[in-house]
C-alpha positions as CSV (number, residue, x, y, z in Angstrom):
1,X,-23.1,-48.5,45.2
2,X,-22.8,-48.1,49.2
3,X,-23.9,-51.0,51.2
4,X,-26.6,-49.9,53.6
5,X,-27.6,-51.7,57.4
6,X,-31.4,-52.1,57.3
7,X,-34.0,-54.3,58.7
8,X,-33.4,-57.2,56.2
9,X,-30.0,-57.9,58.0
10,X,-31.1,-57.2,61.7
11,X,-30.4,-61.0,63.3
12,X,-31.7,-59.8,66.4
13,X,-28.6,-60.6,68.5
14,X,-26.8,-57.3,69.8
15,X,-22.9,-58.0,69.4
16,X,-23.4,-59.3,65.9
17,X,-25.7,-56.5,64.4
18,X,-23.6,-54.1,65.9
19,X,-20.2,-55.5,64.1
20,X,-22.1,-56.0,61.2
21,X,-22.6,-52.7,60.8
22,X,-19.1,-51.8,61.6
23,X,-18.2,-54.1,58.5
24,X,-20.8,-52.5,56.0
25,X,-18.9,-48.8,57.2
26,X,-15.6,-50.3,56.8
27,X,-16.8,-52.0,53.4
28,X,-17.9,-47.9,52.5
29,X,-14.6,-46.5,53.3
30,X,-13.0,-48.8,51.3
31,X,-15.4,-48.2,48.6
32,X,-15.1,-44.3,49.3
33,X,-11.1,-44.6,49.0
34,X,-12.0,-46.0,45.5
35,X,-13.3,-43.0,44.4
36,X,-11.8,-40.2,45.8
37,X,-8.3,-41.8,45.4
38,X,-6.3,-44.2,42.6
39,X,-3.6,-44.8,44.7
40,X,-3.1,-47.8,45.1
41,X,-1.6,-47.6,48.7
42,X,-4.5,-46.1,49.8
43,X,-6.4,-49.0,48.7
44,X,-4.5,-51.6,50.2
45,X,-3.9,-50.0,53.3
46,X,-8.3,-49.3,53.3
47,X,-8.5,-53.2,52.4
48,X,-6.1,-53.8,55.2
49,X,-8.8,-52.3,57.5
50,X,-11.3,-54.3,56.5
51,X,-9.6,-57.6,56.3
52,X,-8.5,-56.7,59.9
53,X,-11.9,-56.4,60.9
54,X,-13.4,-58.9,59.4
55,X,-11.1,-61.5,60.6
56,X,-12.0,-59.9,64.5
57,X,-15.7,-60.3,63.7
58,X,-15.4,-63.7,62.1
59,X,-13.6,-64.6,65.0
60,X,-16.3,-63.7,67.3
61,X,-18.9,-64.6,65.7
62,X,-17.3,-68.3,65.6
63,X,-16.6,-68.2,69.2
64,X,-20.1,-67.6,70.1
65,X,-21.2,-70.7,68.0
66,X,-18.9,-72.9,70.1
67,X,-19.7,-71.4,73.3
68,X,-23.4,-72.2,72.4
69,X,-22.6,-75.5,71.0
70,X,-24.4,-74.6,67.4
71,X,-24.6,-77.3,65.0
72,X,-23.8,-75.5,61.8
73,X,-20.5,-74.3,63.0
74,X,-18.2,-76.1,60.7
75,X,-20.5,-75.3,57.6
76,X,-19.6,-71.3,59.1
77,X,-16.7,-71.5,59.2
78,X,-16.7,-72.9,55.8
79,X,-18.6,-69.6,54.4
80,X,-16.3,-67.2,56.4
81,X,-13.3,-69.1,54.5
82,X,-15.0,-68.3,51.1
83,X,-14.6,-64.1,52.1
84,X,-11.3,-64.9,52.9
85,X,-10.7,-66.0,49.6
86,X,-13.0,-62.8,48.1
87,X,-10.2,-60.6,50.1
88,X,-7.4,-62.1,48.9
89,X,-8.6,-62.0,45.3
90,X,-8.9,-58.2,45.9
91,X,-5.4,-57.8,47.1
92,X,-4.1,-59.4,43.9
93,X,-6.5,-57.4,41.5
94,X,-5.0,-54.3,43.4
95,X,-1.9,-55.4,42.8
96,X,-1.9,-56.4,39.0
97,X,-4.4,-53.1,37.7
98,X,-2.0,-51.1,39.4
99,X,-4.7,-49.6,41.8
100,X,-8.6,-49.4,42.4
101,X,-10.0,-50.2,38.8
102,X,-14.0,-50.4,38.3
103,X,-13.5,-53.3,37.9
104,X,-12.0,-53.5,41.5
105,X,-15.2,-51.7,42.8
106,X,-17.7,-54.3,41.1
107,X,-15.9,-57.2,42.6
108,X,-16.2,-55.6,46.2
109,X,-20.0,-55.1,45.2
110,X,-20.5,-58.3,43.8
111,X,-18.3,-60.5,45.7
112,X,-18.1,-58.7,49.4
113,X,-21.1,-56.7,49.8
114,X,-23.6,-59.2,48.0
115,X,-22.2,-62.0,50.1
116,X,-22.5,-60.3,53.2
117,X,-26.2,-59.6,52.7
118,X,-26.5,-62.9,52.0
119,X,-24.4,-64.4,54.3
120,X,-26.4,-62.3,57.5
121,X,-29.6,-62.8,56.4
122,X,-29.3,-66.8,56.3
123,X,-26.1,-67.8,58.3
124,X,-26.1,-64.9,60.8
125,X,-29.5,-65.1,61.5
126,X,-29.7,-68.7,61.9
127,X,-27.1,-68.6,64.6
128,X,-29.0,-65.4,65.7
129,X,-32.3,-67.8,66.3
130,X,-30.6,-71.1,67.4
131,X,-28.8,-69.0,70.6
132,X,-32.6,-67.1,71.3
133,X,-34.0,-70.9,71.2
134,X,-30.8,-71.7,73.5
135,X,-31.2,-68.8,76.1
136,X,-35.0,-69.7,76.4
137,X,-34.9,-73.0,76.5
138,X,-37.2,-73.1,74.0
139,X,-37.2,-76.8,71.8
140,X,-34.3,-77.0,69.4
């Protein structure tokens, strides 16, 4: 399964779509590397990329709630803690199977892509509407 960018995950804010879809195509390679190698130092160094970016985007997307002064940021920062965790399960299930397992490719599914869809489309988006409501001036 390849995780896909569609209209269900569009927040509406620029900087955060657009490193959102950088994640899902770094969550693809990684994927990808799964399949066209078993090698476990491909894997790693693939999860490496990912956990490299997602720690850049986490970081900006926290900095923006701060800067905007949004209420739910400690409960965010909370949920980006919980991927964290997700990535660090991954390194040690590449590290005891030896390599990229099916196993290893259903917990990226289930754990990284599924939260990600559903981390954007209730988190991201409610940051996404609290900063439009913010910039407008509209009632919060």
């Amino acid at each position: 399964m390849r995780a896909e960018f569609d209209e269900s995950l569009v927040t509406g804010n620029e900087m955060i779509d657009s490193q959102h879809k950088e994640l899902i195509d770094k969550i693809n390679k990684l994927l990808d590397s799964c399949e066209t190698s078993k090698d476990k130092v491909v894997s790693v160094k693939t999860l490496d990329y990912l956990a490299d970016y997602t720690e850049f985007h986490f970081g900006e997307e926290e900095k923006l709630q701060e800067e905007i002064t949004y209420p739910g940021v400690e409960k965010h920062k909370e949920e980006h803690e919980k991927l964290r965790q997700v990535v660090r399960d991954l390194y040690n299930m590449l590290e005891e199977e030896e390599g990229p397992s099916a196993a290893f490719v259903e917990a990226v599914n289930k754990n990284v892509v599924e939260w990600l869809y559903n981390h954007i489309k209730t988190f991201d988006r409610s940051v996404a509407e609290y900063k439009f409501m913010h910039e407008n001036g509209e009632r919060l």
